[in-house]
C-alpha distance (Angstrom), angle and dihedral (degrees) to the residues before:
residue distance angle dihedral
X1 . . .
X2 3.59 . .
X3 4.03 94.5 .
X4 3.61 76.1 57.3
X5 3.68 110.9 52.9
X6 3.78 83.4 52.9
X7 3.47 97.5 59.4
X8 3.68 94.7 48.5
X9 3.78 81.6 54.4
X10 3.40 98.9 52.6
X11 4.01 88.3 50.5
X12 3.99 91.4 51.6
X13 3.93 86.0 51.9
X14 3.56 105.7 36.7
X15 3.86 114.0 86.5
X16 3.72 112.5 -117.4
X17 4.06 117.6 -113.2
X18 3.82 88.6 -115.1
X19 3.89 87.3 54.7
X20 4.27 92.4 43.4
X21 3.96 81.0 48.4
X22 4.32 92.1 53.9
X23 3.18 85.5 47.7
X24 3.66 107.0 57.9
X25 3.48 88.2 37.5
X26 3.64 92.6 58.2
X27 3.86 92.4 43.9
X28 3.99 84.9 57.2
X29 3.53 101.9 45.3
X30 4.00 84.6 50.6
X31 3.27 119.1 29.6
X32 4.13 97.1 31.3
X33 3.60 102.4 -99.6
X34 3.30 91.1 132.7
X35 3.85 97.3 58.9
X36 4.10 93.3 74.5
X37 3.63 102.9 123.0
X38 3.98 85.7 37.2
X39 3.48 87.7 60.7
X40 3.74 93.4 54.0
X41 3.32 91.9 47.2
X42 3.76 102.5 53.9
X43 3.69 90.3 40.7
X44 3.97 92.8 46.7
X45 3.50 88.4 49.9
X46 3.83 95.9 51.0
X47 3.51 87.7 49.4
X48 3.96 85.2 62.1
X49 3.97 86.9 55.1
X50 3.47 105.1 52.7
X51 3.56 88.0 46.2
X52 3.48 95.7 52.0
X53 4.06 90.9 45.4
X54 4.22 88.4 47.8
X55 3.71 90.8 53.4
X56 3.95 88.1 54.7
X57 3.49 89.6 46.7
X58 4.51 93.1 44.3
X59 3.81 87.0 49.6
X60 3.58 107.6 34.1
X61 3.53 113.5 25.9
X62 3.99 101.7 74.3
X63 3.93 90.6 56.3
X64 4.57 99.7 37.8
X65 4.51 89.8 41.8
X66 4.25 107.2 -3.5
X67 3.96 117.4 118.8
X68 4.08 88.8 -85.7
X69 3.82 98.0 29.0
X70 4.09 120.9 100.9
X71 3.55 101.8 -87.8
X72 3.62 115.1 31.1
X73 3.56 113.8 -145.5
X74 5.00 109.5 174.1
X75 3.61 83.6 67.0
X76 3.72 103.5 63.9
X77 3.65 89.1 27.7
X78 3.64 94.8 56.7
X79 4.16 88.7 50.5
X80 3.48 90.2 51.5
X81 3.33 93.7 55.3
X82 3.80 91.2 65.2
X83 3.64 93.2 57.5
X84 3.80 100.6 63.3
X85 3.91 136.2 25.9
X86 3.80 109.9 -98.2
X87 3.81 93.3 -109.6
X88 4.02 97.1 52.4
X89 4.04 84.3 47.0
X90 4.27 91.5 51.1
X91 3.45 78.2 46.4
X92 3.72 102.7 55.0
X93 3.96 91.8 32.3
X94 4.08 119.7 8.3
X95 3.74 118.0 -122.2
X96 3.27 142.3 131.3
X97 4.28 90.6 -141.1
X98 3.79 79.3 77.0
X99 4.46 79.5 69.7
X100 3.32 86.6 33.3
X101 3.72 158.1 50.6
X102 3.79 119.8 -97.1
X103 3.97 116.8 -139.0
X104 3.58 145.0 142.3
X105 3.81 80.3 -96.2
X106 3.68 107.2 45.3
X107 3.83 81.2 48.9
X108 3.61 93.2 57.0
X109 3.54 95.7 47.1
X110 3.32 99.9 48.3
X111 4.20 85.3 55.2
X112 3.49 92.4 51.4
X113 3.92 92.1 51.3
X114 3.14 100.2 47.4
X115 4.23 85.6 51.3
X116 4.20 84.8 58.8
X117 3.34 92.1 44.2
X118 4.25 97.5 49.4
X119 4.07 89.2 48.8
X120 4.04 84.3 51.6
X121 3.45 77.0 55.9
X122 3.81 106.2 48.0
X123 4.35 87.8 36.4
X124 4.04 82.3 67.1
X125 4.40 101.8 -91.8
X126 3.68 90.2 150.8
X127 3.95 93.2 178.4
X128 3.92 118.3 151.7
X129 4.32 75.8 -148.2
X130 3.82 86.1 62.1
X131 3.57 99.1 45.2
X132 3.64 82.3 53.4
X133 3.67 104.4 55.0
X134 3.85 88.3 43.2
X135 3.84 91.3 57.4
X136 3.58 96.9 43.8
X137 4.05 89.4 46.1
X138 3.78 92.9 47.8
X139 3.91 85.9 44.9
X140 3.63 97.5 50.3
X141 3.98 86.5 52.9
X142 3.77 97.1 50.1
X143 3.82 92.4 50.3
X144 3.60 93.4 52.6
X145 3.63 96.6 58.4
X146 4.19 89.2 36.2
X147 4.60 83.2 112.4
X148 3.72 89.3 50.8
X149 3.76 133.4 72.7
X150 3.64 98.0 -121.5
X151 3.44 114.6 80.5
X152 3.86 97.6 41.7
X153 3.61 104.9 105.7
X154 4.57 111.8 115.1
X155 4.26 86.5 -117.3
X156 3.75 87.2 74.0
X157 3.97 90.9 62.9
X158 3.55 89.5 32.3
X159 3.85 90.1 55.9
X160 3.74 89.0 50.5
X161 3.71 97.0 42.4
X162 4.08 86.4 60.7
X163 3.89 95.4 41.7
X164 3.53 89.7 52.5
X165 4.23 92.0 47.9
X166 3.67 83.8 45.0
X167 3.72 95.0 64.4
X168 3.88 92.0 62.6
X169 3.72 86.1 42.3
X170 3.56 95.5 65.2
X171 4.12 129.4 38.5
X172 3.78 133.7 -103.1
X173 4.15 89.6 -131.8
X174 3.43 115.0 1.7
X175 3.07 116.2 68.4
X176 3.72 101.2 -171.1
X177 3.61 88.9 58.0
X178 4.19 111.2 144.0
X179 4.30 107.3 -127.5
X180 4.32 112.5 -117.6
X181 3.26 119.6 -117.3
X182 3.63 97.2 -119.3
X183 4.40 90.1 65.1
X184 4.36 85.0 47.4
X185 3.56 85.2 57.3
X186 3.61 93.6 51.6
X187 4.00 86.8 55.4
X188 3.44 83.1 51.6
X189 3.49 106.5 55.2
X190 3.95 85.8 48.7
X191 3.29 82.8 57.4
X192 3.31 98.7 63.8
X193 3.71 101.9 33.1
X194 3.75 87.8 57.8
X195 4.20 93.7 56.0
X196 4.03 89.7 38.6
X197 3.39 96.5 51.4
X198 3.95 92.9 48.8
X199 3.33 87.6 49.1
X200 3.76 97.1 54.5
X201 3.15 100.4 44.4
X202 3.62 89.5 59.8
X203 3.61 102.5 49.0
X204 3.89 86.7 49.9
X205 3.55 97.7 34.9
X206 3.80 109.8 71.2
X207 3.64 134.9 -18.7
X208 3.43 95.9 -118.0
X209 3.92 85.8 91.3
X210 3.22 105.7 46.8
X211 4.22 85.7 47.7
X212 4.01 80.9 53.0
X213 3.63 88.9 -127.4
X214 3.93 107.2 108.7
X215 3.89 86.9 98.6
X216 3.50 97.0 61.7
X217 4.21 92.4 65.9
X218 4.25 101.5 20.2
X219 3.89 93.3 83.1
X220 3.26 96.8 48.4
X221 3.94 93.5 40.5
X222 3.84 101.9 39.5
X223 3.73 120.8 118.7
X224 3.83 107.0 -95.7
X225 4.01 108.5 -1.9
X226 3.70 118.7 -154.0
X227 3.74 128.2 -150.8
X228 3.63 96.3 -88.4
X229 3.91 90.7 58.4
X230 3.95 88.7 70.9
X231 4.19 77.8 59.0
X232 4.07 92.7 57.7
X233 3.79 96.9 36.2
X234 3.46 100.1 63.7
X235 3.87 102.9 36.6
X236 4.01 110.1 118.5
X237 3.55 110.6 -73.0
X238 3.87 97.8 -120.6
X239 3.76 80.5 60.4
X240 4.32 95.3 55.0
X241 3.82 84.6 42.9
X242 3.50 91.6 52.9
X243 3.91 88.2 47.9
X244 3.83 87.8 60.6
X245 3.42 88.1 58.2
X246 3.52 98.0 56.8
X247 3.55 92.0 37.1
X248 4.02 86.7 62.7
X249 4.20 89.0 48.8
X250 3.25 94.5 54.9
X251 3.38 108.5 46.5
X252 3.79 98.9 34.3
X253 3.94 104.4 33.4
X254 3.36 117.4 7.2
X255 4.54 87.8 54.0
X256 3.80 80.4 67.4
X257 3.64 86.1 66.8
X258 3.76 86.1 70.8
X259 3.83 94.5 58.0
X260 4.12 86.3 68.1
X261 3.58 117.5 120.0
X262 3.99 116.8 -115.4
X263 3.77 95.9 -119.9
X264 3.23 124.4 137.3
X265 4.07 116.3 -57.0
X266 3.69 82.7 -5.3
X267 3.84 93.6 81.0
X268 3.63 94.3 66.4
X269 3.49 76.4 65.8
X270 3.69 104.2 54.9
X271 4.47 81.6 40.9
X272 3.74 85.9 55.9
X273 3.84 92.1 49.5
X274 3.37 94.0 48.2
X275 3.74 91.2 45.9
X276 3.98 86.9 61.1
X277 3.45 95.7 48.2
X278 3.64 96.3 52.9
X279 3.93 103.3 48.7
X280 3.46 93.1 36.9
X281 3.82 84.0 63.7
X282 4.27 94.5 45.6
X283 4.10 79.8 53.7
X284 3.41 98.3 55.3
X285 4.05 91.9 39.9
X286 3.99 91.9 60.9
X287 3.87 84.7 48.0
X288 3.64 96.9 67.6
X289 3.92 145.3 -19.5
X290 3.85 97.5 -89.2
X291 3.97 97.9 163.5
X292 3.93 114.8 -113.5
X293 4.25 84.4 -41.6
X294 3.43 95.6 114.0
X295 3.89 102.8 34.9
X296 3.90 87.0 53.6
X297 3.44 97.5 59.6
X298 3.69 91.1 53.0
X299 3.75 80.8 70.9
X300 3.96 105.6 75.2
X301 3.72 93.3 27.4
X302 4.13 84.2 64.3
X303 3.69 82.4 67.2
X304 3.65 96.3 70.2
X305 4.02 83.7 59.4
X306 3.79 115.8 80.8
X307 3.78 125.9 -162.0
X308 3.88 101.0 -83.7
X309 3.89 94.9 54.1
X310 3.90 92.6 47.9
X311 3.85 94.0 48.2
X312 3.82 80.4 66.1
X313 4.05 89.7 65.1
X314 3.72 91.5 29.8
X315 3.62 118.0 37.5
X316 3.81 100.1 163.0
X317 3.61 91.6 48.8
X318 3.60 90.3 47.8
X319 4.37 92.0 50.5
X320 4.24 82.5 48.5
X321 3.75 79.8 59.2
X322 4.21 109.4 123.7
X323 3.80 108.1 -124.2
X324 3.46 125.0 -117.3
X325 3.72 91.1 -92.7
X326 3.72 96.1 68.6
X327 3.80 99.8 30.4
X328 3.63 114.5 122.0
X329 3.76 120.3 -70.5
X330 4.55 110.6 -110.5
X331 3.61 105.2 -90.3
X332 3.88 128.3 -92.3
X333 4.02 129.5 -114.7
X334 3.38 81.6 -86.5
X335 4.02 102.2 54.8
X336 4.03 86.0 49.2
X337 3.88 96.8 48.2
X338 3.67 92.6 49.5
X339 4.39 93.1 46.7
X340 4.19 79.2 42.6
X341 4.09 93.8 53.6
X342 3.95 83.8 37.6
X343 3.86 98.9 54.6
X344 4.24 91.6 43.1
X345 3.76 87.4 51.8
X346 3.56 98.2 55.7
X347 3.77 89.5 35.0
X348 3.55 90.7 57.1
X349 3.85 97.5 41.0
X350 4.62 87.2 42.6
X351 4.06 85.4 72.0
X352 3.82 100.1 75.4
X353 4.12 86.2 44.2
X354 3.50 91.3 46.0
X355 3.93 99.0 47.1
X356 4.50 85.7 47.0
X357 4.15 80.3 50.6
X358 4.03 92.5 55.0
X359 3.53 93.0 37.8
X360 4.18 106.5 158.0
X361 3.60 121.8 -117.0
X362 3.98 115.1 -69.0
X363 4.30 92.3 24.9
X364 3.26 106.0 105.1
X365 3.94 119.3 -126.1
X366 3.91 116.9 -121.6
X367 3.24 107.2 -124.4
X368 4.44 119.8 -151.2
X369 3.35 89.5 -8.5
X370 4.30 135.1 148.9
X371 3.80 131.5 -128.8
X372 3.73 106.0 -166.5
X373 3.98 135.8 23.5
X374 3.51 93.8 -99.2
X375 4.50 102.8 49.1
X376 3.56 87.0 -135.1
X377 4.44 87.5 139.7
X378 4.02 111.6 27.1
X379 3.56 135.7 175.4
X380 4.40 110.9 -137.8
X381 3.83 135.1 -179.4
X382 3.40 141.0 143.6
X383 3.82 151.2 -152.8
X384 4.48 90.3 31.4
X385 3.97 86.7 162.1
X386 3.75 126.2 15.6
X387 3.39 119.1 -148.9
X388 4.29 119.1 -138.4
X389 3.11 107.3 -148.6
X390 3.57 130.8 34.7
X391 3.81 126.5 -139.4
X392 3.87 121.0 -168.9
X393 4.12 127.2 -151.8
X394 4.02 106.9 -144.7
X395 3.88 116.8 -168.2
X396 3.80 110.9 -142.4
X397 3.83 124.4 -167.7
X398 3.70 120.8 -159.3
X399 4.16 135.4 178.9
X400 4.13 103.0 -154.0
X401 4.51 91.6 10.9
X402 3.82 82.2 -109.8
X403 3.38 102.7 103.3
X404 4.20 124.2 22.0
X405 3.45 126.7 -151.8
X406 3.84 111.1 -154.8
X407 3.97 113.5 -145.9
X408 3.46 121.1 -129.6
X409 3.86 125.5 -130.3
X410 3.58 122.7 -151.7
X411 3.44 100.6 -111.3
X412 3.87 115.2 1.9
X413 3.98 128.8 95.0
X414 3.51 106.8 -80.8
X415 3.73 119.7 131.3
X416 3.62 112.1 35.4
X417 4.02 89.7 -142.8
X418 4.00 87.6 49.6
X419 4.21 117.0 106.7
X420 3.62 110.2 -121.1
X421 3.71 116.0 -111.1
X422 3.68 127.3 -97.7
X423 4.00 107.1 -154.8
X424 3.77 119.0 125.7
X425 2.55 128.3 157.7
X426 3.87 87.5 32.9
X427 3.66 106.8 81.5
X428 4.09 121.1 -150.8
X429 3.86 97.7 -154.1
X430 4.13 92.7 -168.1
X431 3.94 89.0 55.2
X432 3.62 88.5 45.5
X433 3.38 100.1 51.8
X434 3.87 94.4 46.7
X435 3.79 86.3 54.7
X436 4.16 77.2 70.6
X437 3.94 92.7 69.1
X438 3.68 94.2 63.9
X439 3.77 84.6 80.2
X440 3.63 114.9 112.3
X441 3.20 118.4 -104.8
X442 3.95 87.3 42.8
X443 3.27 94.7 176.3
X444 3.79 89.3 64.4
X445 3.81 95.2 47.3
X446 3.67 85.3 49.7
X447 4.05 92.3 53.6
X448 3.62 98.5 40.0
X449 3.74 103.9 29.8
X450 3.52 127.7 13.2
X451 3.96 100.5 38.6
X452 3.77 88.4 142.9
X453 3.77 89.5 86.8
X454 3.80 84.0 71.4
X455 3.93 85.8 66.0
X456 3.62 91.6 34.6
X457 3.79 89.6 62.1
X458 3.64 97.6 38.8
X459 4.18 95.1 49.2
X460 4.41 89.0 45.9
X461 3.93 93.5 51.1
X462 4.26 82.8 47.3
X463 3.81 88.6 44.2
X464 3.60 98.9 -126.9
X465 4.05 104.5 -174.4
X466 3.62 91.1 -159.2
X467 3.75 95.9 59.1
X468 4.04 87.8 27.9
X469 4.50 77.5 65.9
X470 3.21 90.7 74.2
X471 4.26 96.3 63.2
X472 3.49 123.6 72.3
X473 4.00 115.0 -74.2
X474 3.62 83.5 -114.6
X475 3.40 95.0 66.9
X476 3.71 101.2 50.1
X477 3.76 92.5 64.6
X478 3.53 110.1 29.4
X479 3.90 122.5 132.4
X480 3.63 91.7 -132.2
X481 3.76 89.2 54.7
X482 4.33 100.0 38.0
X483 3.96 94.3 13.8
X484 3.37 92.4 -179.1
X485 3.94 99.3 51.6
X486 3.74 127.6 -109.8
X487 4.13 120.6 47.8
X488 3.42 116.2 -93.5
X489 4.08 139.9 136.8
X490 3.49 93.3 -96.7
X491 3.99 104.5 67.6
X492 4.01 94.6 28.9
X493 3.23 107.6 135.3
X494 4.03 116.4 -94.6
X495 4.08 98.3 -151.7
X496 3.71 138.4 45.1
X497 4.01 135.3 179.9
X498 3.54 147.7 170.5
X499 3.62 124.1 -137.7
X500 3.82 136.4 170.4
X501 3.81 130.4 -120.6
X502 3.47 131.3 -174.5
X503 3.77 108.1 -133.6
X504 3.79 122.2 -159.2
X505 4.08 117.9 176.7
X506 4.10 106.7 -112.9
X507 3.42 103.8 -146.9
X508 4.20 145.8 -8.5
X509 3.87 118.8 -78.9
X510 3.87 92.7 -108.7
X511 4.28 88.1 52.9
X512 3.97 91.1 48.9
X513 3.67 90.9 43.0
X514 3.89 100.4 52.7
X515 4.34 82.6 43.2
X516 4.13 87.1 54.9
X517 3.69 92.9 46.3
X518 4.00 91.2 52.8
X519 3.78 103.1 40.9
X520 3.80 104.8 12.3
X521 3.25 96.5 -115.7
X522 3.85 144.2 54.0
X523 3.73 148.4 -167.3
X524 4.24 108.7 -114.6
X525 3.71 97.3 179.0
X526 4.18 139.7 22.5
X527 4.26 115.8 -146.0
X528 3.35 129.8 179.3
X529 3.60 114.9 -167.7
X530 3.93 123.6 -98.3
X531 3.84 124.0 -171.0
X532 3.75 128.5 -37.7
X533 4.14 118.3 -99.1
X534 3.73 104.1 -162.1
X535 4.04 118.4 -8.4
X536 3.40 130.1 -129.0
X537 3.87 110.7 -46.9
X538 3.81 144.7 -177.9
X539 3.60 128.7 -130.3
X540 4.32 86.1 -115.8
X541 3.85 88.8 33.0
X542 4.02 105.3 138.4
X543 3.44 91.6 -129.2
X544 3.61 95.8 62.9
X545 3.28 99.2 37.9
X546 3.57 84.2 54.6
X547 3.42 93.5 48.8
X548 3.96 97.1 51.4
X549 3.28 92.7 53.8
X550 3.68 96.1 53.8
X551 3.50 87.3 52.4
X552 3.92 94.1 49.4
X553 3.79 99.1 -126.7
């Protein structure tokens, strides 16, 4: 009898599995717990970033800002250091080469680290600690280069605006740790400041959009077309004018979509926001070779997209799911204080991005720029003016100025008989940069911007192999190039120049490709040359000598 009453106890007392059920389900819908596989997701796919942008920096670095590459950066550093205590300089510009000495080496090392840390990342080590490291190690890189033109492009900050979310996304110990809602929010909102502010700074940028014409010249013109952008250019016009149109609904209207609470109905909503984000962004990265841009910001718009909608895309994932049983426990006082101090700092540092965002007619909108030392809150876009046609500077090298050899960059126009490169989200910062030149007047560009290409010229008619890296392999061993065979002083070339082209694409993909299938081969683009950017020079030509001095290389 007694055995009995007990029992009957324990049933009044025990909640029911129905109420266990409501309960988790409630937990999830508030506190994030149902955002686990999104979590792995984001974080897995971040881990793909950084390891894409710590490649760039392990093979590129060394030759574009290294002791012997063309714009030496441990030099300056080093004297800087002298000025200012190492705190007030992490301060001012975060790195740990204010702790610590800045070489060729240190640089290296500090590439290659962060590429062990990143696949720790994208294996599953979802460690607040590791998020941390990868920040800082990122950071430290992008403030190094902060004098020279190579590592001034708005995914940089963007790249260290979502590292630095991600650490409060993830846990310092356990690892199976579900995100708050208040940090998916913040993924959110970065979201959407990302599409608004492309969208503004289109609409206020150049006419071009609001004529619904920008289309018609920006695959042709972009930085480093792939093969699929002979696809877009040459669709019917209606069709690219219709593509500005959506390009304005997306980025200006339908990113509010990801603002919309998850309540009830209303987070089919925020999925379908999400939803737009994200393809919108694979469309745009098989237009062109944009870098890691466009796979980035995938990353906060997966935060609109809870666990239930991504089993959909990834069922496997979704079974590996843990149940609600061993889901992480609702975070502490301390969990909440820290998302609380989190949310009123970037709350406090989102006014100065939101003012440049509403900027009144005839105040120009800043465009990928930071508000504070540490690029914790920045404002992005992309594409303000689009130029229509493109113009291309090809370096030549010659022995007698008889015959030229034109070098070939990895992923710019160059030969019209050349395929164009496939690499996003791997980003070739030299080809990039040249892309810059093609700005009329490019003689400014070239004086105020890009005054590398002094160095550039100097270290190719010297044969630097280092800076020689950063060509095509073809280049580096061609007859035309070393006639004679191996590299050596005595069949360097004597001359080098600069010249512009103006490049316009020949025919669409499916044209090309039915010409390549016949004869092998095919012609991608027709030039015709323009006007000549620097003439034929010698390595102890006064004019570059001149010029390398004025650009303090």
């Amino acid at each position: 009898m007694r055995r009995r009453v007990h029992e009957q106890e324990a049933t009044a007392t025990a909640p029911s599995a129905d109420a266990e059920d409501s309960e988790t389900k409630l937990h999830g819908e508030l506190l994030g717990q149902s955002f686990m596989l999104t979590k792995s997701i984001i974080l897995r796919l971040l881990g793909l970033m950084y390891f894409v942008a710590f490649k760039v920096a392990a093979d590129q670095n060394l030759a574009l800002m290294g002791s012997q590459g063309l714009t030496p950066v441990a030099q300056r550093w080093e004297e800087h250091k002298k000025t200012v205590t190492a705190l007030q300089g992490f301060q001012e510009a975060p790195s740990i080469f204010w702790f610590a000495e800045l070489s060729d080496q240190s640089m290296q090392l500090l590439s290659y680290f962060g590429l062990a840390c990143s696949l720790a990342m994208m294996m599953g080590l979802h460690s607040s600690i590791l998020a941390v490291a990868l920040w800082l190690s990122y950071f430290s890189i992008v403030t190094t280069a902060e004098e020279t033109a190579w590592y001034r492009y708005g995914w940089e900050s963007q790249l260290l605006e979502t590292g630095f979310l991600a650490v409060f996304l993830s846990s310092p110990l356990d690892l199976s740790a579900s995100p708050s809602l208040p940090v998916l929010w913040l993924f959110r909102w970065l979201c959407f400041r990302i599409s608004t502010g492309a969208g503004l700074i289109k609409v206020r940028g150049s006419s071009c959009w609001t004529d619904r014409t920008c289309l018609w010249y920006h695959f042709e013109t972009q930085p480093n077309p792939s093969p699929l952008s002979f696809l877009w250019h040459f669709l019917p016009r209606g069709i690219l004018s219709a593509g500005v149109d959506l390009d304005i609904c997306v980025q200006l209207y339908a990113a509010w979509l990801v603002l919309v609470p998850g309540w009830g109905p209303l987070r089919h909503v925020r999925r379908l926001g999400g939803l737009i984000q994200v393809f919108f962004m694979l469309n745009i990265a098989m237009s062109g070779n944009f870098s890691f841009l466009n796979h980035l910001t995938i990353v906060p718009a997966l935060a609109c997209l809870d666990d239930d909608c991504l089993s959909v895309f990834c069922p496997r994932a979704a079974k590996a799911r843990p149940g609600p049983a061993t889901r992480a426990r609702l975070g502490g006082l301390v969990r909440w204080t820290i998302d609380l101090a989190l949310v009123s700092i970037i709350a406090y540092l989102s006014v100065p991005v939101v003012q440049n965002l509403l900027q009144s007619e005839g105040k120009r909108q800043m465009m990928n720029a930071s508000f504070g030392a540490f690029r914790l809150v920045n404002t992005y876009g992309a594409f303000g003016n689009v130029g229509k046609e493109r113009y291309e500077a090809i370096v030549s090298v010659s022995h007698d100025r008889r015959r030229w050899e034109e070098l070939e960059f990895p992923c710019k126009p160059g030969s019209v008989t050349r395929r164009p490169c496939l690499c996003a989200p791997y980003h070739y910062r030299l080809d990039w940069n040249i892309w810059f030149l093609g700005f009329k007047p490019h003689q400014v560009y070239l004086e105020r911007r890009e005054t590398w290409m002094w160095s550039f010229l100097a270290k190719v008619l010297e044969g630097d192999a280092t800076v020689l890296s950063l060509l095509t392999p073809e280049t580096a061993v061609s007859k035309a190039y070393f006639p004679d065979g191996p590299l050596n002083d005595r069949k360097l070339p004597k001359f080098v120049k600069v010249d512009m082209w103006r490049y316009r694409m020949r025919a669409p993909l499916w044209v090309i490709a039915r010409e390549y299938a016949q004869n092998g081969t095919a012609v991608w683009w027709e030039r015709e040359k323009a006007e000549a950017l620097i003439p034929p020079l010698e390595r102890n030509y006064t004019v570059l000598v001149r010029m390398l001095e004025h650009a303090a290389i």
